[in-house]
PDB file of N, CA, C and O in Angstrom:
ATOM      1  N   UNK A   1       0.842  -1.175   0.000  1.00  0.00           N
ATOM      2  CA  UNK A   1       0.000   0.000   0.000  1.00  0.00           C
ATOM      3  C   UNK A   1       0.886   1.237   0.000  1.00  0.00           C
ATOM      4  O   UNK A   1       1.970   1.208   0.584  1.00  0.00           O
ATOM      5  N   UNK A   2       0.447   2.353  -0.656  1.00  0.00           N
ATOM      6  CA  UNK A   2       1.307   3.478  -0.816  1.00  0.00           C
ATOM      7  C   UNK A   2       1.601   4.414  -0.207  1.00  0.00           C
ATOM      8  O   UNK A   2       1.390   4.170   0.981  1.00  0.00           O
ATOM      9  N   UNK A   3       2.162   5.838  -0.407  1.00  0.00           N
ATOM     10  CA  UNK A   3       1.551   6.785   0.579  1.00  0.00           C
ATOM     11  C   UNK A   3       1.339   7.839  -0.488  1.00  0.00           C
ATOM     12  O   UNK A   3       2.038   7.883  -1.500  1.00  0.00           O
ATOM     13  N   UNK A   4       0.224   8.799  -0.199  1.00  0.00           N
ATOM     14  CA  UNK A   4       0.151   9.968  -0.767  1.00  0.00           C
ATOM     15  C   UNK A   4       0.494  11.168  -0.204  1.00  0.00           C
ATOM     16  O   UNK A   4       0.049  11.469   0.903  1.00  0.00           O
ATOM     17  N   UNK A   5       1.284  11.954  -0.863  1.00  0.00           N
ATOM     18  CA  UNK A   5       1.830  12.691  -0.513  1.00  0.00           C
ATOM     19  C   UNK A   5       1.359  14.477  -0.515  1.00  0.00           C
ATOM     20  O   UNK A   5       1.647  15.013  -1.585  1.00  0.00           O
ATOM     21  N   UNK A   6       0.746  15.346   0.442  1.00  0.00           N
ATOM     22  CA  UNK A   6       0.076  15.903  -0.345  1.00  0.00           C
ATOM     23  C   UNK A   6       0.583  17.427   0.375  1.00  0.00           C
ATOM     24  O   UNK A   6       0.251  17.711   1.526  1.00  0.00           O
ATOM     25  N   UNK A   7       1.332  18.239  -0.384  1.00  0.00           N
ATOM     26  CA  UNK A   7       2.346  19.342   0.097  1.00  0.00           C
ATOM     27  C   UNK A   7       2.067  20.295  -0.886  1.00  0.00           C
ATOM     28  O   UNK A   7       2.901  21.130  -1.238  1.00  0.00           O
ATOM     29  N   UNK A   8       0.846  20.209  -1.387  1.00  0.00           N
ATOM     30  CA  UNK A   8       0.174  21.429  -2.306  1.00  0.00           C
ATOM     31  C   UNK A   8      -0.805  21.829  -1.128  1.00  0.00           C
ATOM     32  O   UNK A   8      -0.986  21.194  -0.090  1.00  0.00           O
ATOM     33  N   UNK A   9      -1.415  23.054  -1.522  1.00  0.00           N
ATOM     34  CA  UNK A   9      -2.618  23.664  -0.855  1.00  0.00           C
ATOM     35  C   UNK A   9      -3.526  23.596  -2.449  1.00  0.00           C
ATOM     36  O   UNK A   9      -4.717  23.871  -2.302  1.00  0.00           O
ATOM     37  N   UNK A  10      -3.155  23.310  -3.731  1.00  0.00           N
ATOM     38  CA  UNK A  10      -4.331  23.008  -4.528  1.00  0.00           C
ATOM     39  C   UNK A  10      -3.614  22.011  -5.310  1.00  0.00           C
ATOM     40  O   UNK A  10      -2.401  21.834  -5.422  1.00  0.00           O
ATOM     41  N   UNK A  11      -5.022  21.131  -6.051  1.00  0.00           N
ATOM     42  CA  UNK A  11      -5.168  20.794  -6.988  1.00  0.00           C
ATOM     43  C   UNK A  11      -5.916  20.669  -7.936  1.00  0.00           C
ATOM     44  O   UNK A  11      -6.970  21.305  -7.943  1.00  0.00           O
ATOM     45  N   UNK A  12      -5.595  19.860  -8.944  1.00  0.00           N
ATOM     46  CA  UNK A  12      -6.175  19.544 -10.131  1.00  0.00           C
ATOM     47  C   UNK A  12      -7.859  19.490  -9.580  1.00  0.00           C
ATOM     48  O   UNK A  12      -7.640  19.337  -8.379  1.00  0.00           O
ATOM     49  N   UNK A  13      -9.246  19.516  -9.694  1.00  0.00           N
ATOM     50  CA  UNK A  13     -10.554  19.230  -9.247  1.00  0.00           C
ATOM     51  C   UNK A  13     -10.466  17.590  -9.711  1.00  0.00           C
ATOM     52  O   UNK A  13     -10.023  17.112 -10.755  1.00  0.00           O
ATOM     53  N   UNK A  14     -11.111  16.865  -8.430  1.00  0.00           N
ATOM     54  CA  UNK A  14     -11.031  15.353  -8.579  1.00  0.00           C
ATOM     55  C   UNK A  14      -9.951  14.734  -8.876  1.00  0.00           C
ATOM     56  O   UNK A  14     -10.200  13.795  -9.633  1.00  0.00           O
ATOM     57  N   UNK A  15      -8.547  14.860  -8.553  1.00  0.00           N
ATOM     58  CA  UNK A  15      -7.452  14.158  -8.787  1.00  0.00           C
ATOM     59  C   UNK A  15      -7.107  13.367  -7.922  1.00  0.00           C
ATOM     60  O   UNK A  15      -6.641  12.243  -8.107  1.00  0.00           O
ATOM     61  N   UNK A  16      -7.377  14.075  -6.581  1.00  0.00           N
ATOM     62  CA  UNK A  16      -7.047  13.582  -5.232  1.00  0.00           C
ATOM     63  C   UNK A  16      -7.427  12.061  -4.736  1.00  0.00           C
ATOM     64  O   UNK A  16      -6.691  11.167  -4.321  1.00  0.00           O
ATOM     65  N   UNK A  17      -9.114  12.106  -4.970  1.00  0.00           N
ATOM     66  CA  UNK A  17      -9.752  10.946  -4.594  1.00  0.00           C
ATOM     67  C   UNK A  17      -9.110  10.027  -5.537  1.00  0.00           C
ATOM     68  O   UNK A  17      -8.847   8.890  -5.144  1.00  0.00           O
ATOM     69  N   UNK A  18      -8.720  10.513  -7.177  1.00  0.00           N
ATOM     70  CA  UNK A  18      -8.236   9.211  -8.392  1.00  0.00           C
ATOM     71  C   UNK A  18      -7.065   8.631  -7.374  1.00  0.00           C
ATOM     72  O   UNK A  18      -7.224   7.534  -6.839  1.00  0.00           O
ATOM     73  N   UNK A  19      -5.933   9.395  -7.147  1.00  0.00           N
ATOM     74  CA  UNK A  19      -4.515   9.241  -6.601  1.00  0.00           C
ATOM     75  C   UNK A  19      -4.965   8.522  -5.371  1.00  0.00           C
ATOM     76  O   UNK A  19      -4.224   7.556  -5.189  1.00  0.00           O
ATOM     77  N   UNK A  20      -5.645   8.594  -4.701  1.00  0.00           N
ATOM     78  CA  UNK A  20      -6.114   8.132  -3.304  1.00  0.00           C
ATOM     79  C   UNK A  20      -6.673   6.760  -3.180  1.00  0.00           C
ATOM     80  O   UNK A  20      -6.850   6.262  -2.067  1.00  0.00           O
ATOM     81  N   UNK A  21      -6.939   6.174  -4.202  1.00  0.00           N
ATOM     82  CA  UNK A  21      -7.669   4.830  -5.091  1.00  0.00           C
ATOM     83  C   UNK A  21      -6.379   4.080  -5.237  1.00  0.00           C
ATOM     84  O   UNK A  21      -5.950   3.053  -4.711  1.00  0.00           O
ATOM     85  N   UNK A  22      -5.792   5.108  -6.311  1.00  0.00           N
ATOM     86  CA  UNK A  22      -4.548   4.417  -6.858  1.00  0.00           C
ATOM     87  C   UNK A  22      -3.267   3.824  -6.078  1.00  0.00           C
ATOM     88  O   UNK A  22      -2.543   2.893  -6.430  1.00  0.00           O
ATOM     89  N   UNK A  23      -3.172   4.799  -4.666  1.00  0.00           N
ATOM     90  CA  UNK A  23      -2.493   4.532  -3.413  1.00  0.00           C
ATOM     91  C   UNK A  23      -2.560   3.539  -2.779  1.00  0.00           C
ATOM     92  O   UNK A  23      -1.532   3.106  -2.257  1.00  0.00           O
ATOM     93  N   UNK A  24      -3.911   2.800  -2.609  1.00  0.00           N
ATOM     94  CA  UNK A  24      -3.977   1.581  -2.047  1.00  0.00           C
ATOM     95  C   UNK A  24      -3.864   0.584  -2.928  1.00  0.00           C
ATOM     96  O   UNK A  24      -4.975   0.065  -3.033  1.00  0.00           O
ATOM     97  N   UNK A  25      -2.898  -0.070  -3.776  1.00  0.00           N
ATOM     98  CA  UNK A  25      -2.270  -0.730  -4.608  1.00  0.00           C
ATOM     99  C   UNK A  25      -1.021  -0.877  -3.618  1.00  0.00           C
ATOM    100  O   UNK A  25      -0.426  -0.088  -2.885  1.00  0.00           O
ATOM    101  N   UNK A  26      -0.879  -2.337  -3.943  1.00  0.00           N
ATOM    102  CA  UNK A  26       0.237  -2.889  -3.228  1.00  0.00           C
ATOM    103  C   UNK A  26       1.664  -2.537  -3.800  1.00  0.00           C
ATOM    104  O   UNK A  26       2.657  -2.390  -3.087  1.00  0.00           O
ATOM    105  N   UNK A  27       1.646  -2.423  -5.121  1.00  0.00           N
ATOM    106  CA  UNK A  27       2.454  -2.024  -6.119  1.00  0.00           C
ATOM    107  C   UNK A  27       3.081  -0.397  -6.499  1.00  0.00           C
ATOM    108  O   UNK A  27       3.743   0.152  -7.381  1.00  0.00           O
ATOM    109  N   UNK A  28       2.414  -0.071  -5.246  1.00  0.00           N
ATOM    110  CA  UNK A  28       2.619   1.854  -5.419  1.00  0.00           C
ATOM    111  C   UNK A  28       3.208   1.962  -4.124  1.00  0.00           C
ATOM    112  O   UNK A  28       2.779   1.463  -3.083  1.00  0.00           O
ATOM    113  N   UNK A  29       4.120   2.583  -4.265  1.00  0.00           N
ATOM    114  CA  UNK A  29       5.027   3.297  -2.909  1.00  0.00           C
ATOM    115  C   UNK A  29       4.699   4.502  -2.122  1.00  0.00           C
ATOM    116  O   UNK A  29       4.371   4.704  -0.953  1.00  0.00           O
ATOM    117  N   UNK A  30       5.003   5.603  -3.698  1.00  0.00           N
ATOM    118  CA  UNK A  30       4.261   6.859  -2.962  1.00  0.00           C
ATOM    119  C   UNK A  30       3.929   7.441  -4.151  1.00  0.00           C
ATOM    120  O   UNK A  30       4.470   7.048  -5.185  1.00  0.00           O
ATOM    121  N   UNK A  31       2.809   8.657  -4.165  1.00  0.00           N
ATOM    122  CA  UNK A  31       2.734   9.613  -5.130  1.00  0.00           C
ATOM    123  C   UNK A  31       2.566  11.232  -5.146  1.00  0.00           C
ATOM    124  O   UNK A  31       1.517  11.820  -4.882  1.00  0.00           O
ATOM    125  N   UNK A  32       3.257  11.572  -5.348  1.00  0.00           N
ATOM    126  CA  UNK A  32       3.476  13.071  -4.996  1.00  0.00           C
ATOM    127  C   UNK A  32       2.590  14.163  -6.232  1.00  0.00           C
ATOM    128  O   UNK A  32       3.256  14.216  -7.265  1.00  0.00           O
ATOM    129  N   UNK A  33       2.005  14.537  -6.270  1.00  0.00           N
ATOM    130  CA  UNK A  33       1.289  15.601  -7.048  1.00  0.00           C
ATOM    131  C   UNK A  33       2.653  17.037  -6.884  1.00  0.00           C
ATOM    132  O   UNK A  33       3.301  17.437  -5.917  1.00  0.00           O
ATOM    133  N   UNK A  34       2.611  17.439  -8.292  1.00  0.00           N
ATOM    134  CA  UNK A  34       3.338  18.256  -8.071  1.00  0.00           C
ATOM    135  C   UNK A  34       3.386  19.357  -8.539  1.00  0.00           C
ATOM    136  O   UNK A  34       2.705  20.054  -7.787  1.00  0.00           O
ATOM    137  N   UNK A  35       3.943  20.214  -9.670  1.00  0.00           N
ATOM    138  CA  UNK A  35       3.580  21.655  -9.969  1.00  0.00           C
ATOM    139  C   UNK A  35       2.424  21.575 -10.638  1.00  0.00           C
ATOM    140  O   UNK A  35       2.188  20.434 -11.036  1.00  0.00           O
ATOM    141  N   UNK A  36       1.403  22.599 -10.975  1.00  0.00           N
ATOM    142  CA  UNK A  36       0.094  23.157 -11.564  1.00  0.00           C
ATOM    143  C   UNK A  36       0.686  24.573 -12.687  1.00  0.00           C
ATOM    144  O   UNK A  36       1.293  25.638 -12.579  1.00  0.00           O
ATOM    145  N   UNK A  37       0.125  23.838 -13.610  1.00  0.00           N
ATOM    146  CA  UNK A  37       0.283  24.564 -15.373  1.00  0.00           C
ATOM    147  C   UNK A  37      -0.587  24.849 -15.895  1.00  0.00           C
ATOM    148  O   UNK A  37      -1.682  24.307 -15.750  1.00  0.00           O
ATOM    149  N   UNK A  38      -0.270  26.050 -16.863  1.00  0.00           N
ATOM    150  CA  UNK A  38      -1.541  26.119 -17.344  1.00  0.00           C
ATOM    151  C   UNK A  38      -1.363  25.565 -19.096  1.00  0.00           C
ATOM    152  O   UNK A  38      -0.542  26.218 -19.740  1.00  0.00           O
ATOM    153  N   UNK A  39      -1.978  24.591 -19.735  1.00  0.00           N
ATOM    154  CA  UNK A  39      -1.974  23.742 -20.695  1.00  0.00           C
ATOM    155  C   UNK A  39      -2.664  25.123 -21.588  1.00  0.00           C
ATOM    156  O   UNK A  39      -3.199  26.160 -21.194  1.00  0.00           O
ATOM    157  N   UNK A  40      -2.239  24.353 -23.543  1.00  0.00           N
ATOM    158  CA  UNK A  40      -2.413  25.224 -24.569  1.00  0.00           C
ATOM    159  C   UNK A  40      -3.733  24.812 -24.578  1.00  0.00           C
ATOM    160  O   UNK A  40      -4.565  25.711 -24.454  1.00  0.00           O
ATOM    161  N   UNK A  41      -4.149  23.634 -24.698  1.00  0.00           N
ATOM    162  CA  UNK A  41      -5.282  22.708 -25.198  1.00  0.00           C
ATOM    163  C   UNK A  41      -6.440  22.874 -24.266  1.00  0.00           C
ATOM    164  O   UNK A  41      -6.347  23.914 -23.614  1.00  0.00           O
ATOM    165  N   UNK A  42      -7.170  22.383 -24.090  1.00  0.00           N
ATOM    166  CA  UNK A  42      -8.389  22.079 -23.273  1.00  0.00           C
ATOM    167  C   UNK A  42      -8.691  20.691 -23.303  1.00  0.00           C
ATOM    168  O   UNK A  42      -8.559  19.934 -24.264  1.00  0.00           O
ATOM    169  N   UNK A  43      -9.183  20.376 -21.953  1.00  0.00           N
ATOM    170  CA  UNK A  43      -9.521  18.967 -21.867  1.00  0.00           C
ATOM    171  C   UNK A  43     -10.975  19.067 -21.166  1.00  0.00           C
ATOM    172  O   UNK A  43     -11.043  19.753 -20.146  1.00  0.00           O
ATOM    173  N   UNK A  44     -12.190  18.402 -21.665  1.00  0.00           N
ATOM    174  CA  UNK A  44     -13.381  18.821 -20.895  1.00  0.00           C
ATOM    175  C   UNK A  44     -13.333  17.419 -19.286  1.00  0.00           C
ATOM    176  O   UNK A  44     -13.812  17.736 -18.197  1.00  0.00           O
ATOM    177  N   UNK A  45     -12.901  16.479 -19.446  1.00  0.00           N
ATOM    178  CA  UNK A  45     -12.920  16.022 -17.970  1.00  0.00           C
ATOM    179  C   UNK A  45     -11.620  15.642 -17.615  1.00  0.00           C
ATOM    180  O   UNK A  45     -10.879  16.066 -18.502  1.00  0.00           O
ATOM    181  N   UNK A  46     -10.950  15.031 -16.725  1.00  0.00           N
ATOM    182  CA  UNK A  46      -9.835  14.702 -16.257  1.00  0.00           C
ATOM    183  C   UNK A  46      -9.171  13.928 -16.659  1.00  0.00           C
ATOM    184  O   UNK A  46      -9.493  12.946 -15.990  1.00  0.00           O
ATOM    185  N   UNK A  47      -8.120  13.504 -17.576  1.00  0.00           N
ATOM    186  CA  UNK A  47      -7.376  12.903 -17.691  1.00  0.00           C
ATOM    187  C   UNK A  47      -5.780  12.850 -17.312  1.00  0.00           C
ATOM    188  O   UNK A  47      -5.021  13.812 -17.428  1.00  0.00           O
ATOM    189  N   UNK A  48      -5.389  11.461 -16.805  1.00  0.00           N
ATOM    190  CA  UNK A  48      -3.638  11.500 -16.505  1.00  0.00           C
ATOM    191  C   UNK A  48      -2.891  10.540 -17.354  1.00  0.00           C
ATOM    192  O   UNK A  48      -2.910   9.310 -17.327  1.00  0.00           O
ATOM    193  N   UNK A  49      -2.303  11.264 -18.027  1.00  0.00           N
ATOM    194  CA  UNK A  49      -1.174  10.035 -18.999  1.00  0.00           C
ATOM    195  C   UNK A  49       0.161  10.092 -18.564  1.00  0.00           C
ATOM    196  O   UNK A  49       0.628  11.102 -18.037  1.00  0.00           O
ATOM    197  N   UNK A  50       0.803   9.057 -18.757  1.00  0.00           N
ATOM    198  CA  UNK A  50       2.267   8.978 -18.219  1.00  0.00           C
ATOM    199  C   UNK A  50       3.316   9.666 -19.076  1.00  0.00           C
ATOM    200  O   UNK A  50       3.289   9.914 -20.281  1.00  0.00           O
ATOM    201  N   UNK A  51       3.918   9.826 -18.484  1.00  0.00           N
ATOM    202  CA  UNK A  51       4.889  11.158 -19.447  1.00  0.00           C
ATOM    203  C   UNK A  51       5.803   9.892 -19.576  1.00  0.00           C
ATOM    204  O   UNK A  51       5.667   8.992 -20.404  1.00  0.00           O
ATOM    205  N   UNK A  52       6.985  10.015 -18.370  1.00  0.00           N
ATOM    206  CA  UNK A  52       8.198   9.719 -18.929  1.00  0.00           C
ATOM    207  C   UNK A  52       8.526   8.783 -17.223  1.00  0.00           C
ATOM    208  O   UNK A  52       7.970   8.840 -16.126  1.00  0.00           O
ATOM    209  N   UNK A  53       9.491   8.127 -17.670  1.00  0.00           N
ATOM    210  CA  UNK A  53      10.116   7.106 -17.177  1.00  0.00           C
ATOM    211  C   UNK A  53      11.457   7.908 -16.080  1.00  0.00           C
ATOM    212  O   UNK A  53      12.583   8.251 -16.442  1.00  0.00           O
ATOM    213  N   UNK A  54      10.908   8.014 -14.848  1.00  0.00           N
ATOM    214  CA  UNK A  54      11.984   8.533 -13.409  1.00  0.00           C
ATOM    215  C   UNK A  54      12.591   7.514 -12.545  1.00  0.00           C
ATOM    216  O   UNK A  54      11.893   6.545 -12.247  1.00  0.00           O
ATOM    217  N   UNK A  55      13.870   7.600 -12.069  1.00  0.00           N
ATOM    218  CA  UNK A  55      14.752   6.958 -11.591  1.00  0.00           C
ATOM    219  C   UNK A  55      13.779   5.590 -10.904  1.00  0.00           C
ATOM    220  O   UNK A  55      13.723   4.377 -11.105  1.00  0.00           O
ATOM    221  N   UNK A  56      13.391   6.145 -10.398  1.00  0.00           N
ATOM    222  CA  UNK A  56      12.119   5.111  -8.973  1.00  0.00           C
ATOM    223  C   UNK A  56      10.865   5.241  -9.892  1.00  0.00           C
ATOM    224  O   UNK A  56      10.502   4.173  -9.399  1.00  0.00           O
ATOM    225  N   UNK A  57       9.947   5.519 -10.691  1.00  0.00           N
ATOM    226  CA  UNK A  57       9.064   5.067 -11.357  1.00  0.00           C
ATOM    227  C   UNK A  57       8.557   6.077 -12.229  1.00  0.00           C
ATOM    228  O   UNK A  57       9.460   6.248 -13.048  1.00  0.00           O
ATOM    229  N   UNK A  58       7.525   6.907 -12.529  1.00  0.00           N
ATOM    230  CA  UNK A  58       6.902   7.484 -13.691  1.00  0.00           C
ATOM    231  C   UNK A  58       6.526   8.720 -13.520  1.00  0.00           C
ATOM    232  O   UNK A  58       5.841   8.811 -12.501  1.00  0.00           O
ATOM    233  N   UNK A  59       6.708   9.995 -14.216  1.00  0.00           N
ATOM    234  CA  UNK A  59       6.069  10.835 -13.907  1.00  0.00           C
ATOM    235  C   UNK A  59       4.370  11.005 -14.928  1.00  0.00           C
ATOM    236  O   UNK A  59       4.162  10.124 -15.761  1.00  0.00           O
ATOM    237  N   UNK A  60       3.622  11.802 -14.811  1.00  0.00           N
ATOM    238  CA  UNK A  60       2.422  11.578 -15.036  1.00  0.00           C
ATOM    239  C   UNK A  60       1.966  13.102 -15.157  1.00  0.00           C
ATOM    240  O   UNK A  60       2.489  13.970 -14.459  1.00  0.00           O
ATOM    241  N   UNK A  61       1.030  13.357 -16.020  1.00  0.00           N
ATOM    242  CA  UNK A  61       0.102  14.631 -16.516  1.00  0.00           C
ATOM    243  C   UNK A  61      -1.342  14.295 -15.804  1.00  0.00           C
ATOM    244  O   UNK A  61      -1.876  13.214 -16.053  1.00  0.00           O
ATOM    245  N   UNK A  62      -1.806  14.994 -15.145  1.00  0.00           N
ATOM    246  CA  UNK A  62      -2.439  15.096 -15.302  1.00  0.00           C
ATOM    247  C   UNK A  62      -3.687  16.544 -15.223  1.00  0.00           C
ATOM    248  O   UNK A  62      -3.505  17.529 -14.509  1.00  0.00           O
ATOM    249  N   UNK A  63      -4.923  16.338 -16.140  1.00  0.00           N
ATOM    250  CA  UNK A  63      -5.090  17.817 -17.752  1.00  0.00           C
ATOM    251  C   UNK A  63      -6.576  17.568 -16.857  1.00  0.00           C
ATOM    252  O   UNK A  63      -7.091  16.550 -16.395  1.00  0.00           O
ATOM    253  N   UNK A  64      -6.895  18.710 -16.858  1.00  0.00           N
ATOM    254  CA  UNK A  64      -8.426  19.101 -16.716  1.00  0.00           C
ATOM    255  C   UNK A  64      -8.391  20.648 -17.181  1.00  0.00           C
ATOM    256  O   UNK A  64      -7.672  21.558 -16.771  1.00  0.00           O
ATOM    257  N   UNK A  65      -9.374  20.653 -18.144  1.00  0.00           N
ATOM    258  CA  UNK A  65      -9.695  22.187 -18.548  1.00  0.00           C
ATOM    259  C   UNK A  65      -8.686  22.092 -19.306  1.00  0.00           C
ATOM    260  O   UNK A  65      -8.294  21.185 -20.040  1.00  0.00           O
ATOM    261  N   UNK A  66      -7.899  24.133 -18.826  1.00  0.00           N
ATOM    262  CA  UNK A  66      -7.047  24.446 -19.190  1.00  0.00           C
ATOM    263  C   UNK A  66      -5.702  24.350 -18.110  1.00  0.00           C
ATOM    264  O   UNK A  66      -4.708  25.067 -18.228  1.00  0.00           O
ATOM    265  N   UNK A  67      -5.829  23.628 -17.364  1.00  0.00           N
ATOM    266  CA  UNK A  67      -4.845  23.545 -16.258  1.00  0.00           C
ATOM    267  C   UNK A  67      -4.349  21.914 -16.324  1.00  0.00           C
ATOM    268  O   UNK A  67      -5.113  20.953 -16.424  1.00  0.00           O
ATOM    269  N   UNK A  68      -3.185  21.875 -16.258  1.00  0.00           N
ATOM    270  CA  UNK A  68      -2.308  20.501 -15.879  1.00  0.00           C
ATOM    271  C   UNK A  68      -1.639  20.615 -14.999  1.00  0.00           C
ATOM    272  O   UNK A  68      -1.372  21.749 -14.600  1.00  0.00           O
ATOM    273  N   UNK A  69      -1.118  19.482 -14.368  1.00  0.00           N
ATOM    274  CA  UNK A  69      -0.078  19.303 -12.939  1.00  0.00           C
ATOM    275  C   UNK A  69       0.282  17.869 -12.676  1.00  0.00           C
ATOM    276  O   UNK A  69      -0.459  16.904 -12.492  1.00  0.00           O
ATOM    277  N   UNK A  70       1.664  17.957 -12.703  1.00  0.00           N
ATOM    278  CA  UNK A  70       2.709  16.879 -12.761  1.00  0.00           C
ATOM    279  C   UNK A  70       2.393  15.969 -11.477  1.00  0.00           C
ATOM    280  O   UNK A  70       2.242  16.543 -10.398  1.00  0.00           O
ATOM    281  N   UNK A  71       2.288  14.564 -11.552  1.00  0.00           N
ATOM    282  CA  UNK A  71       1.879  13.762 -10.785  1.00  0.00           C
ATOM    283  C   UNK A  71       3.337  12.799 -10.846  1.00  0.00           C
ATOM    284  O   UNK A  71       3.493  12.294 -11.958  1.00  0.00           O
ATOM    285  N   UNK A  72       4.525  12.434  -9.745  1.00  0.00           N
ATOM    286  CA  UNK A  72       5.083  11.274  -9.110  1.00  0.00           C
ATOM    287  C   UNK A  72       4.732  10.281  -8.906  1.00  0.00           C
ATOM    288  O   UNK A  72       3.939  10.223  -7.966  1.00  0.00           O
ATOM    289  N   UNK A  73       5.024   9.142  -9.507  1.00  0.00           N
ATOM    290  CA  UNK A  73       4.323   8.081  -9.130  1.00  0.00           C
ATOM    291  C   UNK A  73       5.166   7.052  -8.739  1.00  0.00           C
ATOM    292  O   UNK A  73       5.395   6.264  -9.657  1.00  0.00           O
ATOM    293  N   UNK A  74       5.833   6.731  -7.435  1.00  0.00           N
ATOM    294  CA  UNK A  74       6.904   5.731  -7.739  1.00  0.00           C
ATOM    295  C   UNK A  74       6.501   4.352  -7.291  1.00  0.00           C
ATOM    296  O   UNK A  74       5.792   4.130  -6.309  1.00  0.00           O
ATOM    297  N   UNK A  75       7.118   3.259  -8.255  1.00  0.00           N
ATOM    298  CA  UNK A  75       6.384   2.515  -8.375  1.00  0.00           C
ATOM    299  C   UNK A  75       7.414   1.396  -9.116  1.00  0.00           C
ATOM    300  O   UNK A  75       8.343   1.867  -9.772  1.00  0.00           O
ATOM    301  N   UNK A  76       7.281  -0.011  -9.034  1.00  0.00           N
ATOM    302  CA  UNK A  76       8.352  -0.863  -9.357  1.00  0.00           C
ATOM    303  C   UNK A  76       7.705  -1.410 -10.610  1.00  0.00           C
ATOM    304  O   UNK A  76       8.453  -2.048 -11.351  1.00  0.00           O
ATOM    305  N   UNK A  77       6.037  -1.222 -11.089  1.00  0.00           N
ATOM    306  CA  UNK A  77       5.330  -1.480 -11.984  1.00  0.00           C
ATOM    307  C   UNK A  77       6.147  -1.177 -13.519  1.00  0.00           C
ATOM    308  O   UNK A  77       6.914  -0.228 -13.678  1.00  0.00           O
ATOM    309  N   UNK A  78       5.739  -2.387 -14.800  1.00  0.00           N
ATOM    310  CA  UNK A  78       5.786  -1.787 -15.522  1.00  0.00           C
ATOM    311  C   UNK A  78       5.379  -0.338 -16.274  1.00  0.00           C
ATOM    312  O   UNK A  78       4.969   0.320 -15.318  1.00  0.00           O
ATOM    313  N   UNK A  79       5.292   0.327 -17.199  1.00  0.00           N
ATOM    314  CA  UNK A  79       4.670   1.461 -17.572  1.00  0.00           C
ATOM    315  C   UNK A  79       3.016   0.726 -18.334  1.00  0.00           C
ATOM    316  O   UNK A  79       2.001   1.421 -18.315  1.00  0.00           O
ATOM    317  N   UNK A  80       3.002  -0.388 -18.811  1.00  0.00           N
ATOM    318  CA  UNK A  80       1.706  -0.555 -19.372  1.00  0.00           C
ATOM    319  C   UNK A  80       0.516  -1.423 -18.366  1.00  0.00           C
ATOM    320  O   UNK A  80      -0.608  -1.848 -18.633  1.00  0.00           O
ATOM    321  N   UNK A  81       1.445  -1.457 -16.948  1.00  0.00           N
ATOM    322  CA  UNK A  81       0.607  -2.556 -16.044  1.00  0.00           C
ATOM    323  C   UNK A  81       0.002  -1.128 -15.325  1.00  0.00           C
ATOM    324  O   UNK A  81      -1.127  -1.113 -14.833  1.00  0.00           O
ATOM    325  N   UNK A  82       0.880   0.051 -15.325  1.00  0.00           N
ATOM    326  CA  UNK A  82       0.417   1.242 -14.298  1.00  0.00           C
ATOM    327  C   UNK A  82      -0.414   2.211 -15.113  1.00  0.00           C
ATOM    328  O   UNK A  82      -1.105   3.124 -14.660  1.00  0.00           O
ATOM    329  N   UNK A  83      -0.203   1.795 -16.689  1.00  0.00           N
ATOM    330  CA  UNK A  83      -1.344   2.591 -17.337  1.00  0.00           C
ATOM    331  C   UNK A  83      -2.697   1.747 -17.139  1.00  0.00           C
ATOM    332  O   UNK A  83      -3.558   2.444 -16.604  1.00  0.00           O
ATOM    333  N   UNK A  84      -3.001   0.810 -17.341  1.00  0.00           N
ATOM    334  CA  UNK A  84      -3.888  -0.354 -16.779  1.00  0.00           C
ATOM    335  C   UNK A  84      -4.765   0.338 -15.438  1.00  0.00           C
ATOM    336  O   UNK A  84      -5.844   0.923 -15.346  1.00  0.00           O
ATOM    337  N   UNK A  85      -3.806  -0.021 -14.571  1.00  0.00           N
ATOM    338  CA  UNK A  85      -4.267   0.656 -12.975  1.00  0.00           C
ATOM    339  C   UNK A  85      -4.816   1.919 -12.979  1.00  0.00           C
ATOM    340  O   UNK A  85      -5.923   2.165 -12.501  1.00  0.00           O
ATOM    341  N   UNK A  86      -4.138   2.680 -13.464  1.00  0.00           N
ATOM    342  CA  UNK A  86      -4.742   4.163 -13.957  1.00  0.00           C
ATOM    343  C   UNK A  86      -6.216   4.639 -14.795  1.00  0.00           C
ATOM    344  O   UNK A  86      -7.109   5.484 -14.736  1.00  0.00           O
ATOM    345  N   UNK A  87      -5.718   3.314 -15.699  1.00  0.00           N
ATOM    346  CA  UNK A  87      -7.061   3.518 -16.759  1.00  0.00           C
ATOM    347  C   UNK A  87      -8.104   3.256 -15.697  1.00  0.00           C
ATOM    348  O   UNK A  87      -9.004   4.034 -15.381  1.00  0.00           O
ATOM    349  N   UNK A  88      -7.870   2.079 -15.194  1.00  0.00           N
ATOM    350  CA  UNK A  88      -9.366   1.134 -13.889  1.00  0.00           C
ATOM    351  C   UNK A  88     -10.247   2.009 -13.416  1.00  0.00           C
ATOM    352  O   UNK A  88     -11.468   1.985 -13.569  1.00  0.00           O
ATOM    353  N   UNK A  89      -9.006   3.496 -12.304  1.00  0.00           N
ATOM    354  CA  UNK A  89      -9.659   4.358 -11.649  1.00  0.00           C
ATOM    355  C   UNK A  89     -10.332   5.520 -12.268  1.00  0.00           C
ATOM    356  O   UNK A  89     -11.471   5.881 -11.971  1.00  0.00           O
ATOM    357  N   UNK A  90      -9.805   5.913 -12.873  1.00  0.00           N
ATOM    358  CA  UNK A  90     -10.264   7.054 -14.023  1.00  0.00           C
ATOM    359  C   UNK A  90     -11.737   6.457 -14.824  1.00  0.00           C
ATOM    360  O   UNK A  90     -12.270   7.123 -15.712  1.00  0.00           O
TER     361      UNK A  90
END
């Protein structure tokens, strides 16, 4: 089971409870939410895709609206077993 890590005063709307799902996976360590952007595009509901591949496991987008914010995910998972897990909760 993981820990969530949560050292923002905001986020993304509804990310928290996704990450909070995703935390109790035996396979997740910790996940840190991290800076808030403002995206070119628009997204009308929430989505998180995995960016790129970090020392200890994945970093992650995740887009609502016009705002995005970098999600930590560390994790010993492959990248297509944690897109899986991701897809489940979402």
């Amino acid at each position: 089971m993981g820990r969530l890590v949560l050292n923002h005063s905001s986020n993304i709307e509804g990310l928290i409870p996704i990450l909070q799902k995703l935390a109790l996976d035996i396979n997740i360590k910790t996940i840190t939410p991290a800076a808030i952007s403002r995206a070119r595009g628009r997204s009308s509901k929430l989505i998180i895709r995995l960016s790129v591949k970090t020392i200890n496991g994945y970093k992650a987008i995740a887009r609502k609206g016009k705002t995005a914010q970098e999600v930590f995910i560390s994790t010993d998972l492959s990248k297509d077993e944690l897109k899986q897990i991701l897809d489940f909760y979402i």
